[in-house]
N, C-alpha and C positions, 0 to 999 in steps of 0.2 A: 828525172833521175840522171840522165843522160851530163848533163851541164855540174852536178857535182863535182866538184875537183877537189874539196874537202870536207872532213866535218864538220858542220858548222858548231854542235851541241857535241859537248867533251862530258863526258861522266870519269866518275870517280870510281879509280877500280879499274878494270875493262872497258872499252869503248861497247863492248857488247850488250852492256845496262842498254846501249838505247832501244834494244828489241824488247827490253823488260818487260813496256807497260803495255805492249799489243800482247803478249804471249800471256801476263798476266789476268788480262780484260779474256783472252777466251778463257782461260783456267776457271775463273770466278764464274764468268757466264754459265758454265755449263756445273762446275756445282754445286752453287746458289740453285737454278732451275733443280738441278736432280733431286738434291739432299732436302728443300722444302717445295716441291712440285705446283714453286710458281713460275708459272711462265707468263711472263709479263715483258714488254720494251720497257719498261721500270728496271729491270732487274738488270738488264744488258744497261742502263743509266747509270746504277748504284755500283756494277764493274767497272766501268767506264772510270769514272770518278775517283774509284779508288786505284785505279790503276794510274791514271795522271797523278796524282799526288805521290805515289811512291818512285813515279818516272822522275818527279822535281828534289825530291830526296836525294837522289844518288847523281842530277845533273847538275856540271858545276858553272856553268853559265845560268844564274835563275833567271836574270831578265829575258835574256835570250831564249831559254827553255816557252815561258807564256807568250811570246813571241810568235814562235812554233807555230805552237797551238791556234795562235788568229790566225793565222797565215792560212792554216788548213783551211777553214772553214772563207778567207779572201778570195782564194780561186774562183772564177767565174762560173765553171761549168759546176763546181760545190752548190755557192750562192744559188744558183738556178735554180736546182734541185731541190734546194728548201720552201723556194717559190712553188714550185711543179706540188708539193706535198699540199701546200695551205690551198691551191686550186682545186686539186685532186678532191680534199676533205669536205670544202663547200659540196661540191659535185656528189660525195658519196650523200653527203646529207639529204641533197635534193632529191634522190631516188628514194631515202629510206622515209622519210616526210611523207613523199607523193605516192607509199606502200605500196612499190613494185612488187613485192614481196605475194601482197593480200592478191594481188592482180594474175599470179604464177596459178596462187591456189586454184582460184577462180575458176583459172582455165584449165585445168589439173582435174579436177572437181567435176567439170560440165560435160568434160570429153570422156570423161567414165574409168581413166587411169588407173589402175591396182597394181602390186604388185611389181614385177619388170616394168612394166610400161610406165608404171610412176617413176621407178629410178631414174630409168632412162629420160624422161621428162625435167627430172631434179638434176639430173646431169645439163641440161642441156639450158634450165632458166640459171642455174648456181654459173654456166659460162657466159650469160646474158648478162647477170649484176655482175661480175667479176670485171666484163667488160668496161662495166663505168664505173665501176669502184676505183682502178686504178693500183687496187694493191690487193694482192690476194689474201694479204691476214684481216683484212677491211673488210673483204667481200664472204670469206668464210664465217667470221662472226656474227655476218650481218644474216646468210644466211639457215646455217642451223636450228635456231630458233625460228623459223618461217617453216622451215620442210621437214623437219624432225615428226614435230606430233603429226604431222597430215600425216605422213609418209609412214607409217608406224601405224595409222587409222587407212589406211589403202594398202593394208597387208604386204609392206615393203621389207625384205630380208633389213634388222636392225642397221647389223654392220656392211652392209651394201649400201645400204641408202647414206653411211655419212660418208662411202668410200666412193659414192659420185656426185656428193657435193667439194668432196677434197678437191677430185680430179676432176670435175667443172671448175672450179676458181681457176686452179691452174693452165687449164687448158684454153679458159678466156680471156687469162689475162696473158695469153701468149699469142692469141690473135689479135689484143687490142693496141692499137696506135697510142693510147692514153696510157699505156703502163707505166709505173714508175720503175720498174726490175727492167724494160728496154729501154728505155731512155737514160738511165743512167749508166746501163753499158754500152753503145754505143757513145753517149759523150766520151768513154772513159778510152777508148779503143780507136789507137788513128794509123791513116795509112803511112807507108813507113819514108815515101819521097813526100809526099804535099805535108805530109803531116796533119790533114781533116781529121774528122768523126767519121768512125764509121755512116753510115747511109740509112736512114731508119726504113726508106721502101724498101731497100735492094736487099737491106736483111730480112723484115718481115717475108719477101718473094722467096729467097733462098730456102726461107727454115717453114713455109707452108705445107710443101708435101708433105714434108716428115708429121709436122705439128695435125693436120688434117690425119695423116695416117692413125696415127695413137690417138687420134679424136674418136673415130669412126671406130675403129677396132673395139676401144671401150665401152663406147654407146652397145656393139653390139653384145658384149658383156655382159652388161649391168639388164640390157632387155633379157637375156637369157637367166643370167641367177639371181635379178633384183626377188623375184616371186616367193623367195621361202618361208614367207614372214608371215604371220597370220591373222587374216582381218578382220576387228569385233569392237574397234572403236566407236563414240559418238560423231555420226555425220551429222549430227547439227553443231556440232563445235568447228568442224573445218569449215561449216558454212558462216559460219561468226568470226572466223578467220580471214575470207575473202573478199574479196573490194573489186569488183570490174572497172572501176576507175584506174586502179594501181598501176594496167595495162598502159594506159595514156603516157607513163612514164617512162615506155620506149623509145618513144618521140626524141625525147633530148639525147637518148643513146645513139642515135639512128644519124642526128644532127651533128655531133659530139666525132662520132667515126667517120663522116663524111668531110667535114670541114678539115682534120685531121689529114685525111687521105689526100685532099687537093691543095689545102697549104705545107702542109711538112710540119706544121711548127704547135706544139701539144698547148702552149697556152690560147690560142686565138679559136680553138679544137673545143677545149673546155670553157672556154666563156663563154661558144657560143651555145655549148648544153646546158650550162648554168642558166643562160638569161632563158632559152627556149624552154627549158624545166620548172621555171618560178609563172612563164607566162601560162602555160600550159595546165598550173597546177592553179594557181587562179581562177580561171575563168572555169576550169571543167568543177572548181569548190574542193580541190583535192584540199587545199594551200588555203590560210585565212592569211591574211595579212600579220598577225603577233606572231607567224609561223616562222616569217622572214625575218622579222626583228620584235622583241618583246623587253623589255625595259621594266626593271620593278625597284624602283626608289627606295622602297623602305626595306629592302633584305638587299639591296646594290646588288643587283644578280641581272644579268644579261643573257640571254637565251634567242635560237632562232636557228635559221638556217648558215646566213654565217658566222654567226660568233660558236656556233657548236662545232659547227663544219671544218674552223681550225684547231678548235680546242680536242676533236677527236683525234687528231695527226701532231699534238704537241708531245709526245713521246716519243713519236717517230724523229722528230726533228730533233727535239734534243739531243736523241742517242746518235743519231748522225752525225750533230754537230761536233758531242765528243770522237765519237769515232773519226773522224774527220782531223782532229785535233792529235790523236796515238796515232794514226798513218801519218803524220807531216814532222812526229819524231822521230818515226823511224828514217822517214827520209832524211832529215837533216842529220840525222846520227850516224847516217852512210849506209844500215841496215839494209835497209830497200837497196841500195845499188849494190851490195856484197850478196845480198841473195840471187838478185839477177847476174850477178857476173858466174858464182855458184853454178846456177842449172845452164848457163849459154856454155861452159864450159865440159857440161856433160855431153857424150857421146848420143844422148838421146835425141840431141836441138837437132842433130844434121840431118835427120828424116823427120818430112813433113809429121808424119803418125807421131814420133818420138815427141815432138815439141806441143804437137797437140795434147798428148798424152800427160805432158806436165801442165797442161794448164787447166783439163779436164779434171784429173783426182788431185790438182793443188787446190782448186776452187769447191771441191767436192768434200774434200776434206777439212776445210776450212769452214763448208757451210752445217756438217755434219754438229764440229765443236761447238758453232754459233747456235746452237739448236734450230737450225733452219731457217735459220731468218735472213732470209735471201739478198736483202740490200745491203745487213751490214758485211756479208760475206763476200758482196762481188765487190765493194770500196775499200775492203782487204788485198781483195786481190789482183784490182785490176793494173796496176800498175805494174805486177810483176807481168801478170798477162798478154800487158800492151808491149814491155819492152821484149819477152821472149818472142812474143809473135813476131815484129817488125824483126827479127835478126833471125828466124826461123822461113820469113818470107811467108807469112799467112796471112790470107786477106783478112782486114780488120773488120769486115761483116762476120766473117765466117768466125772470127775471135767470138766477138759479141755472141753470136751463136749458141758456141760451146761454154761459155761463162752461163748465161741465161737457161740453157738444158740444165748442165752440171749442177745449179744451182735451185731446178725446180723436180728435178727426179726422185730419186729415192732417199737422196742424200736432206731434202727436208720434212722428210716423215719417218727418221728411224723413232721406233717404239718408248723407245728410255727418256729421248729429251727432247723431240721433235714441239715445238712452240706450236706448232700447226694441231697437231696429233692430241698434243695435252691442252690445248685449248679447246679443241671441241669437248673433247673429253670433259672438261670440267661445265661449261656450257649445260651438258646434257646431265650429269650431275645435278647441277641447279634444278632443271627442268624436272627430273625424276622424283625429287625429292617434294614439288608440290603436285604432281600427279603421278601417282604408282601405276597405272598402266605404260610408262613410257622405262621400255630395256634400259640396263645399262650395256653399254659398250665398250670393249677392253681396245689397248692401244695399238696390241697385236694385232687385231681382230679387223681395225681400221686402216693399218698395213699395209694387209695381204689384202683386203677390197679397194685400194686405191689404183684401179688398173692402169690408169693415165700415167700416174709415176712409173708405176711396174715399167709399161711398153716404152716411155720414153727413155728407162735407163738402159734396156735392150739396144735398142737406136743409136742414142750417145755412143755405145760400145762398137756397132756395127759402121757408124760413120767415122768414126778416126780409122778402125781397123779395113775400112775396106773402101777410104779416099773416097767413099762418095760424094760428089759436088766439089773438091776439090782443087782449086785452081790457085797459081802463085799472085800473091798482088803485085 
């Protein structure tokens, strides 16, 4: 943004048309999801889409305008990213093939868990698959249907039990090195002389204690008020549920964070859990061989572990790639550098707190409209982020940080439109509907049980206000 010196893309009317189709794309977002309560990456596609088109309407460069648009998605550290997704999705597969899930029960089941203790247990596996899911909306889906009906037949408070699968996804995917929501903000976030990425150890080490503190605090929660629930389910169906194999599929998580840890670098991380997950899942007979690849000539249908494994994240990408494409209008429209010159210009940038404070409820509030959907919110916003921060003088870990909190707290589970919230919700839905012993659960209700969000937006609040770990970069 920095190297603008003008606009490249001239609209018709006001130069201001160029913030249209972002400002459009959250409008639609949120009330497409509200007004028919789907919450889908489809949906945030179909804004998308219509918001580029009304962007080329009013721009009077067209060529120039599509232009833009590849441009966004040319970037290196973009490209990457879409990489990092189709790795990721392989990787979520092989877990969910190799029934980590059946393997949770298993041992959920054996150890005699009810009640708290089961939550607290569904807190603690829902952080385990979160971990090599790579994406928390990946990992939430993957898990509810796995821990719902046990968790409901082990006399688990309803709306407890999905408010510590919420707040496991999240709280795993904020310790794991594989995430897609750190990796793509720290690509996004540099220091303000070399100009790097921020540091994915130095952040992870910074944002541990807090992240461990609201780990722990909630575990101790969800063991105290998980019990209200009351238990009269069939225990031979959770047993028809369970796989001791499913366990073995820790292995490529265990490999996946290790490699990860001592390289730096998230693709060499995940292949090397992909390839230790396929061998693993083989030989123990988790895994047949059509699992990995299965070819059916006469309906031309392709199935298996990778061809499903990217085809599950091809939502994700697409809407990125759009998204991708409305942030690289605004920039060329000048937008993006008129809003950054806007908040450097406010009295808030000159105290550390002030400048954190804009980048905290700008990212907060951005992830709110987006209905919580954490990636496209922080490629919203990181570029305002990164330029306020460098001229604010905050370290570019500590940035990462606050983007990544701001973006997993409460701000993506409000009740009305949260994609997190209304997607379990609809999941368990489904569920209930072929078996009437299984509650429903209202979105409120899922809320106020999400302690991990709760305590971390607590924290967020107390860390800008009270400089802790605070240093100039």
């Amino acid at each position: 943004m920095k190297e603008d010196s003008e606009d490249t893309l001239k609209f018709y009317g006001r130069q201001g048309l160029a913030v249209l189709p972002i400002v459009l794309y959250v409008i639609l977002s949120g009330v497409i999801m509200i007004a028919t309560h789907c919450y889908s990456m489809k949906v945030l596609i179909l804004a998308a889409i219509i918001s580029i088109l009304a962007g080329f309407i009013f721009c009077k460069n067209k060529i120039d305008f599509w232009n833009a648009v590849v441009r966004g998605l040319a970037k290196y550290g973009n490209a990457r990213l879409i990489l990092i997704f189709m790795v990721i999705g392989i990787f979520s597969k092989v877990l969910v093939i190799g029934d980590i899930g059946g393997g949770f029960i298993w041992l959920g089941a054996h150890l005699g868990l009810q009640g708290g203790t089961f939550a607290l247990f569904v807190f603690i596996g829902s952080a385990v698959i979160s971990m090599g899911a790579g994406a928390p909306i990946a990992a939430l889906l993957a898990v509810v249907p796995i821990f719902y009906p046990a968790g409901i037949m082990m006399g688990t408070n309803p709306a407890i039990l999905i408010g510590s699968m919420m707040s496991g996804i999240f709280f795993g995917d904020a310790l794991s090195p594989s995430s897609q929501v750190i990796h793509t903000t720290i690509a996004s976030q540099h220091d303000a002389d070399t100009q790097k990425s921020a540091d994915l150890l130095e952040t992870m080490r910074e944002r541990l204690p807090y992240i461990l503190f609201a780990g722990v605090l909630s575990a101790v929660l969800f063991l105290i008020l998980g019990g209200r629930g009351s238990a009269g389910g069939d225990m031979e169906e959770v047993a028809s549920m369970s796989n001791v194999k499913g366990l073995l599929m820790l292995v490529p998580i265990v490999v996946l964070l290790i490699i990860c840890f001592k390289t730096k670098d998230l693709f060499v991380g995940v292949t090397g859990g992909i390839l230790t997950g396929i061998v693993v899942g083989l030989v123990s007979g988790l895994y047949q061989l059509q699992d990995l690849v299965a070819i059916d000539a006469k309906t031309q249908q392709l199935h298996g572990v990778f061809f499903d494994g990217i085809a599950s994240v091809t939502d994700i990408i697409i809407s990125t790639i759009l998204l991708y494409g409305l942030i690289q209008i605004a920039v060329e429209g000048g937008m993006m550098r008129k809003c950054c010159n806007f908040l450097m210009a406010s009295k808030m940038i000159k105290k550390p707190a002030g400048a954190e404070s804009i980048i905290a409820l700008g990212v907060g509030i951005v992830n709110i409209f987006l209905a919580g959907c954490v990636l496209p919110s922080i490629l919203m916003f990181k570029d305002v982020a990164d330029e306020v921060g460098q001229k604010a003088g905050i370290k570019a870990s500590r940035r990462s940080i606050l983007l990544t909190a701001m973006s997993t707290n409460i701000t993506a589970i409000i009740p009305i439109n949260s994609a997190f919230v209304m997607g379990a919700v609809t999941v368990i839905q489904g569920m209930a509907e072929k078996d009437s012993l299984l509650p429903l659960v209202t979105p409120v209700q899922i809320f106020v049980s999400s302690y991990y969000c709760l305590i971390l937006t607590i924290i967020c609040i107390a860390w800008i206000t009270l400089g802790l770990g605070r240093k100039k970069s």
